[in-house]
N, CA and C of each residue as an Amber inpcrd file, in Angstrom:
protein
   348
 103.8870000 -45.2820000 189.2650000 102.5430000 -44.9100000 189.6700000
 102.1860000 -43.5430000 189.1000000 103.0020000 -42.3630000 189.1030000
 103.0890000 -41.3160000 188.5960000 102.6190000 -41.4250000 187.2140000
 103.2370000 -42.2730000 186.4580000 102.7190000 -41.9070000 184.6150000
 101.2490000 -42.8710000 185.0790000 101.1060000 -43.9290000 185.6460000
  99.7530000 -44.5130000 185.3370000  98.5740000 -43.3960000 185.7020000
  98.8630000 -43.0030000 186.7260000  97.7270000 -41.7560000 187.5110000
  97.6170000 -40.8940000 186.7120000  98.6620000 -40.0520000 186.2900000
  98.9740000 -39.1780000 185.2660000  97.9590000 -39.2070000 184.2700000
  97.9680000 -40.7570000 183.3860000  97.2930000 -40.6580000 182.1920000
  95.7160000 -40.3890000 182.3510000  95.9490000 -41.8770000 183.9810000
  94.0680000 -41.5870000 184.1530000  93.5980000 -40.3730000 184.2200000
  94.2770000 -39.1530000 184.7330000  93.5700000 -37.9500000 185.2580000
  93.6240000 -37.4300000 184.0730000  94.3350000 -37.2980000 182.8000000
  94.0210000 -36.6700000 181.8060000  93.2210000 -37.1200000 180.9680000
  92.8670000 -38.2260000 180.4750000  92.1580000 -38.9700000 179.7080000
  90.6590000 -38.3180000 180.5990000  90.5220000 -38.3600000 182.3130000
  89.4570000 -38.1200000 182.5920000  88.9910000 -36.5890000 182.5360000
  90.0390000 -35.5020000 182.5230000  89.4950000 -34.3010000 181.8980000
  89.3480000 -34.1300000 180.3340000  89.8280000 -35.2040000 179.7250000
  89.2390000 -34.8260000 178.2090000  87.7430000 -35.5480000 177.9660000
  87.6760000 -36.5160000 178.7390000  86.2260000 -36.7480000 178.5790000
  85.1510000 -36.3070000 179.6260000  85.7480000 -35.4740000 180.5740000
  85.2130000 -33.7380000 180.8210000  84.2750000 -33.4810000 180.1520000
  85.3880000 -32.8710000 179.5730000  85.0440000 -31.7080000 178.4180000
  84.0860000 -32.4850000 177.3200000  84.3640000 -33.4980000 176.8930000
  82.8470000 -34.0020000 176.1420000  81.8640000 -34.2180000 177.1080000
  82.0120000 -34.7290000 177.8740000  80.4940000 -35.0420000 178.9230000
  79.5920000 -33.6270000 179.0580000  80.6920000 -32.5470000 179.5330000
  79.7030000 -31.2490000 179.3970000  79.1490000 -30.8860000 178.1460000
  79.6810000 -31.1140000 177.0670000  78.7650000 -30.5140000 175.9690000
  78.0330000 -31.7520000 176.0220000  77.5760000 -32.8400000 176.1900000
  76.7380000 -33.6590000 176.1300000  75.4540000 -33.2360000 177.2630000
  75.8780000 -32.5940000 178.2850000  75.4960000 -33.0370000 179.5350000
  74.0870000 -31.1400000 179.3850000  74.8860000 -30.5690000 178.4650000
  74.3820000 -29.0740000 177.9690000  72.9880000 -29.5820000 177.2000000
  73.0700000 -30.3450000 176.6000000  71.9730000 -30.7100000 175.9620000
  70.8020000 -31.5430000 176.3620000  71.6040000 -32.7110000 177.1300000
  70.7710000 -33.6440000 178.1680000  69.8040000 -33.2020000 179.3180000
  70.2290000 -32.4540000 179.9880000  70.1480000 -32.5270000 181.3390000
  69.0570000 -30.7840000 181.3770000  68.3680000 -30.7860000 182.6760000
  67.7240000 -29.4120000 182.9190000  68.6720000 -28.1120000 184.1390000
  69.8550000 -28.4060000 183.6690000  70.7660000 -27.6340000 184.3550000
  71.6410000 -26.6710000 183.6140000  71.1070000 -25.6930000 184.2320000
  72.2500000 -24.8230000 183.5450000  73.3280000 -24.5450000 182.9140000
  73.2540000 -24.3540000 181.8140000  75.1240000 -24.3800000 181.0810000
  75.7060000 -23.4160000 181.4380000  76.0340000 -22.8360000 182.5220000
  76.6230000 -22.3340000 183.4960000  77.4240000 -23.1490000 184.4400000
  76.0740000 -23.9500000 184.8190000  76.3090000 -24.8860000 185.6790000
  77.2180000 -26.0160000 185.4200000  77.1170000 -26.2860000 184.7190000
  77.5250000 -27.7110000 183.6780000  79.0070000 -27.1030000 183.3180000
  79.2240000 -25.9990000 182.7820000  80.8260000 -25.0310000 182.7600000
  81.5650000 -25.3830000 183.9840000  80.9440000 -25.0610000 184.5700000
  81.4560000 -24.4690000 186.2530000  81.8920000 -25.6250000 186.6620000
  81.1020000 -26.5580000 187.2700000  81.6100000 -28.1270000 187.8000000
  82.3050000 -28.8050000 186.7450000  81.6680000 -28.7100000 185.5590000
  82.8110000 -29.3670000 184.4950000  84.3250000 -28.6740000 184.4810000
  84.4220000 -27.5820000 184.5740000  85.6420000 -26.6950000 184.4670000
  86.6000000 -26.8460000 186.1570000  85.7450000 -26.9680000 186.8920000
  86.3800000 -27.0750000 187.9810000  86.9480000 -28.7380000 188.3120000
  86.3090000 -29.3140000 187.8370000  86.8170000 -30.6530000 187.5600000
  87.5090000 -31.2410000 186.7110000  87.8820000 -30.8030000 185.8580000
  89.0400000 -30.9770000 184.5090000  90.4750000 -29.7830000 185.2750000
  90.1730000 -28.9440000 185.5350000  91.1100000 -28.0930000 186.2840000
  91.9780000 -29.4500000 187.7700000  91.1310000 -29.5630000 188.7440000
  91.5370000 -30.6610000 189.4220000  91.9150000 -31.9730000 188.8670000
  91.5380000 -32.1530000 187.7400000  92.2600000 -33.5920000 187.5480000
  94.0300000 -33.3200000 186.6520000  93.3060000 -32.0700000 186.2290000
  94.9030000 -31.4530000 185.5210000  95.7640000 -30.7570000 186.9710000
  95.7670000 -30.2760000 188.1480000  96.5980000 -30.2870000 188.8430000
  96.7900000 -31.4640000 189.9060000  96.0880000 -32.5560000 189.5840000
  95.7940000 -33.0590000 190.6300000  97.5480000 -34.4250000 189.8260000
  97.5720000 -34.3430000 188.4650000  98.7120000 -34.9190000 187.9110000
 100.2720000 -34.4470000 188.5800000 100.2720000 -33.1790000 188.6970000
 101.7090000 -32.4210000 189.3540000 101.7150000 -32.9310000 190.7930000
 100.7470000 -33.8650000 191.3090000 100.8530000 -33.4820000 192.6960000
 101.1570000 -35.3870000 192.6910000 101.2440000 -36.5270000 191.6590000
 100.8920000 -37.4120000 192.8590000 101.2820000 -38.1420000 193.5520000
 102.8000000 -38.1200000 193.0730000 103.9840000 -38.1830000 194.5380000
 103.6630000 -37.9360000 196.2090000 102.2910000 -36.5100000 195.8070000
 103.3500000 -35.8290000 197.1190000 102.0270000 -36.2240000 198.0360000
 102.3280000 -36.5540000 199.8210000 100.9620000 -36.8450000 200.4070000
  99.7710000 -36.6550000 200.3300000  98.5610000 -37.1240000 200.2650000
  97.3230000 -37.2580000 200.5780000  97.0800000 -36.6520000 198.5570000
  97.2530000 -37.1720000 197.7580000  97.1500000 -36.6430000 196.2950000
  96.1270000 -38.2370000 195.9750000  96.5920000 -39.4220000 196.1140000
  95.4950000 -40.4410000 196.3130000  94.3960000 -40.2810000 196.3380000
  94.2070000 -39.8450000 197.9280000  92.7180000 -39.6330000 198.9020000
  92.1230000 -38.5850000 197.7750000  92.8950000 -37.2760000 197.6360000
  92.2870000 -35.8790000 196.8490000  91.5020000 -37.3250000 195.6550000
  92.4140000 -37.6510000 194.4220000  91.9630000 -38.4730000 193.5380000
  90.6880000 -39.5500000 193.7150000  91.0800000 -40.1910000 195.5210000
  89.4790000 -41.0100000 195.2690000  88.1460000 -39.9650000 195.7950000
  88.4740000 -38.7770000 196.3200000  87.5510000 -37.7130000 196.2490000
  86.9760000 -36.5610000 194.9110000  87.7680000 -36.6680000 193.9690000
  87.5810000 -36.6890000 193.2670000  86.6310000 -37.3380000 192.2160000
  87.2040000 -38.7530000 192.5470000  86.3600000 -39.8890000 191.6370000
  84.8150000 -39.9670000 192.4020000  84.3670000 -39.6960000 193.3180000
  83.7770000 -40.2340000 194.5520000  82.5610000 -38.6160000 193.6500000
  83.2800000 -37.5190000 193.6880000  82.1090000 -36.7270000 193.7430000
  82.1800000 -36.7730000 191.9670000  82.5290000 -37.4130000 191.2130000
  82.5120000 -37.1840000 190.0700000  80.6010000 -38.4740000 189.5420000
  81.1940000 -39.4980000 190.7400000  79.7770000 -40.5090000 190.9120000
  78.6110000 -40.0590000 191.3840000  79.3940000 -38.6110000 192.3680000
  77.8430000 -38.1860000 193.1040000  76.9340000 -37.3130000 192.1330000
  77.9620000 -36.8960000 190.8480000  77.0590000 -36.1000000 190.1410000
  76.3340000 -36.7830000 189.1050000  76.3580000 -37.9380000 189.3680000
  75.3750000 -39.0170000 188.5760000  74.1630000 -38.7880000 188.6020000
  73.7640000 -37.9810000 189.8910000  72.6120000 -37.7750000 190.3460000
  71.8650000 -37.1140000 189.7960000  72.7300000 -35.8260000 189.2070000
  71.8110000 -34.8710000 188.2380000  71.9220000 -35.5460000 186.7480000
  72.8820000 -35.9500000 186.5890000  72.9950000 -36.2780000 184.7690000
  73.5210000 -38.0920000 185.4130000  72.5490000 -38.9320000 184.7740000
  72.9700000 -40.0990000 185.1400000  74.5910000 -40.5390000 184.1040000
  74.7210000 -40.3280000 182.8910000  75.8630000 -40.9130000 182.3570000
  76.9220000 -39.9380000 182.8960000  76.8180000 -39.4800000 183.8070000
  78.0840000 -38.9080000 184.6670000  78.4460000 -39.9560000 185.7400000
  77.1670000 -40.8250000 185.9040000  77.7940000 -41.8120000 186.9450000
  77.8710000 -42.8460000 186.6530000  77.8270000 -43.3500000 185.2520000
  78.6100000 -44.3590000 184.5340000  80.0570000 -44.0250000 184.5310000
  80.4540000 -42.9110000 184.0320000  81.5660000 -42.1160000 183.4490000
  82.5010000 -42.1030000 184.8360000  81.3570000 -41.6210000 185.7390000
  82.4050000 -41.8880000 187.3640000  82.9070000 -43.2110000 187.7240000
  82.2990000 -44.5550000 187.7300000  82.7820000 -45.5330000 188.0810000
  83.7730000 -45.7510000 187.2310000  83.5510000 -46.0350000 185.9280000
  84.4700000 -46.6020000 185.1370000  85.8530000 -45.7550000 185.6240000
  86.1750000 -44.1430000 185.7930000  87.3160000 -43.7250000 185.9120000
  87.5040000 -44.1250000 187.5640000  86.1900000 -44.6370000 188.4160000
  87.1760000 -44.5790000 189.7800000  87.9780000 -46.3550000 189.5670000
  87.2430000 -47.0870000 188.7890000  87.7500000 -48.3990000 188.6210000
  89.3750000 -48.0990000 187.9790000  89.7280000 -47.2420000 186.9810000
  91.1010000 -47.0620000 186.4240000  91.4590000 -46.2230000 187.3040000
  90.9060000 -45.8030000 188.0840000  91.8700000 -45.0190000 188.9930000
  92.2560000 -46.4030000 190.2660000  91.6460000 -47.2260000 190.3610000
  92.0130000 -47.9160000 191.3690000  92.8210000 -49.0810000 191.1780000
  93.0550000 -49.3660000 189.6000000  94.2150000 -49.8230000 189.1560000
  95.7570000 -49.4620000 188.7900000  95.4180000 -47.7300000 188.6400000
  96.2400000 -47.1090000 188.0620000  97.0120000 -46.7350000 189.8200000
  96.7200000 -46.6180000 190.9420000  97.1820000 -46.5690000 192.3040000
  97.7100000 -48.0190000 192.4260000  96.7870000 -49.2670000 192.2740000
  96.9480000 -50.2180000 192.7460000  98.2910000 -51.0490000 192.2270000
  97.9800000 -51.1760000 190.4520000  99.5810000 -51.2940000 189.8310000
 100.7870000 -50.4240000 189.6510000 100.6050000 -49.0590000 189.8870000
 101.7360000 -48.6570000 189.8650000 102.4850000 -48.5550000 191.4940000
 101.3090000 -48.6410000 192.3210000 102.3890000 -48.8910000 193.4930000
 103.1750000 -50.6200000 193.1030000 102.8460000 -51.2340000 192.7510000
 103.2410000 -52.5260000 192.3850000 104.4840000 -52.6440000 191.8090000
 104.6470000 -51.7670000 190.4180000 105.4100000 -51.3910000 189.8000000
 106.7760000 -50.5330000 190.6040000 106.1120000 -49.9890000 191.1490000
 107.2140000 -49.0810000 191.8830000 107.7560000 -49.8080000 193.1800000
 107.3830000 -50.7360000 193.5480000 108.0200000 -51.6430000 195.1690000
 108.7310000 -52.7360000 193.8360000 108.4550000 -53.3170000 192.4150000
 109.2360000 -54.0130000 191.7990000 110.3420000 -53.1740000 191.4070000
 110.4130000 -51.8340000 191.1280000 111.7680000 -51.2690000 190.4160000
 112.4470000 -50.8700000 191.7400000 111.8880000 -50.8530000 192.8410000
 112.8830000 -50.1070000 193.8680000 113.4460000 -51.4940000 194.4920000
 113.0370000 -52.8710000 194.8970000 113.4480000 -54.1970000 194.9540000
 114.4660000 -54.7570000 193.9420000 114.1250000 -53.9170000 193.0550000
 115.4320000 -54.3430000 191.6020000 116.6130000 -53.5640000 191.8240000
 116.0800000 -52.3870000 191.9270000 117.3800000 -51.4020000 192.3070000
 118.4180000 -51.7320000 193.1820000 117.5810000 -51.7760000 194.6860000
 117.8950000 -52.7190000 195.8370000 119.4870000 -53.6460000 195.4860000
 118.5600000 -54.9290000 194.7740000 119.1560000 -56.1170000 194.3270000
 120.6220000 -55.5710000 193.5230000 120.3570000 -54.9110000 192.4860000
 121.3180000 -54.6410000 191.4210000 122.6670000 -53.6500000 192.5840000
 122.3430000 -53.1460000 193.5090000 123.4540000 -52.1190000 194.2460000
 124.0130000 -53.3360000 195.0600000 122.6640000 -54.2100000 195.8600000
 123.8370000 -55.0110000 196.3110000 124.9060000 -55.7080000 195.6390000
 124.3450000 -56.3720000 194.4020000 125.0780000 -56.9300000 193.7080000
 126.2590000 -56.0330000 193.5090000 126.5270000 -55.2950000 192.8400000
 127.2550000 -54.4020000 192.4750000 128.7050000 -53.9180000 193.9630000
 128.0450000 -54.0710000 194.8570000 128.4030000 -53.9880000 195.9560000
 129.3970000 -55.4540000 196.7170000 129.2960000 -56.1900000 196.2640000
 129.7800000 -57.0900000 196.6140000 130.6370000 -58.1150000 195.7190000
């Protein structure tokens, strides 16, 4: 689950960082503004990777994705850009927990075996 989350959150701060220079030109908001939430949101998706082992790093991630849709509001292809990453984010939770109850069931299996 770790490398799937991992990738989503980086892939989604590099297309960050293009959305704001897109979003600089588009939109009647400040490129200040557009820095700031863009920067603070590529920052969270880059620590939000070290964390997603550890409790409530999920929830942070679908809050994340959640206000990344709400800023659709000011720049609409931010809330294209939001679904599509909360959809890979909800695969990237959904199969790697999958993945991870199959390798720890294998593990399982292989000690008993080994064991007996």
């Amino acid at each position: 689950m770790r490398t799937l989350c991992s990738s989503t959150l980086i892939g989604e701060a590099f297309l960050l960082l293009f959305a704001a220079c897109v979003a600089m030109r588009l939109s009647s908001v400040s490129t200040a503004t557009v820095w700031i939430v863009s920067g603070i949101a590529m920052a969270l998706c880059l620590a939000l990777c070290g964390m997603i082992n550890r409790p409530g790093a999920v929830q942070i991630g679908w809050a994340l994705q959640i206000g990344l849709i709400a800023t659709g509001f000011v720049l609409p292809t931010m809330f294209g850009l939001g679904v599509v990453f909360a959809g890979l984010w909800w695969c990237s939770v959904h199969y790697g927990r999958k993945v991870d109850t199959f390798k720890a069931a294998r593990a399982a299996a292989e000690a008993q075996a080994a064991a007996a």
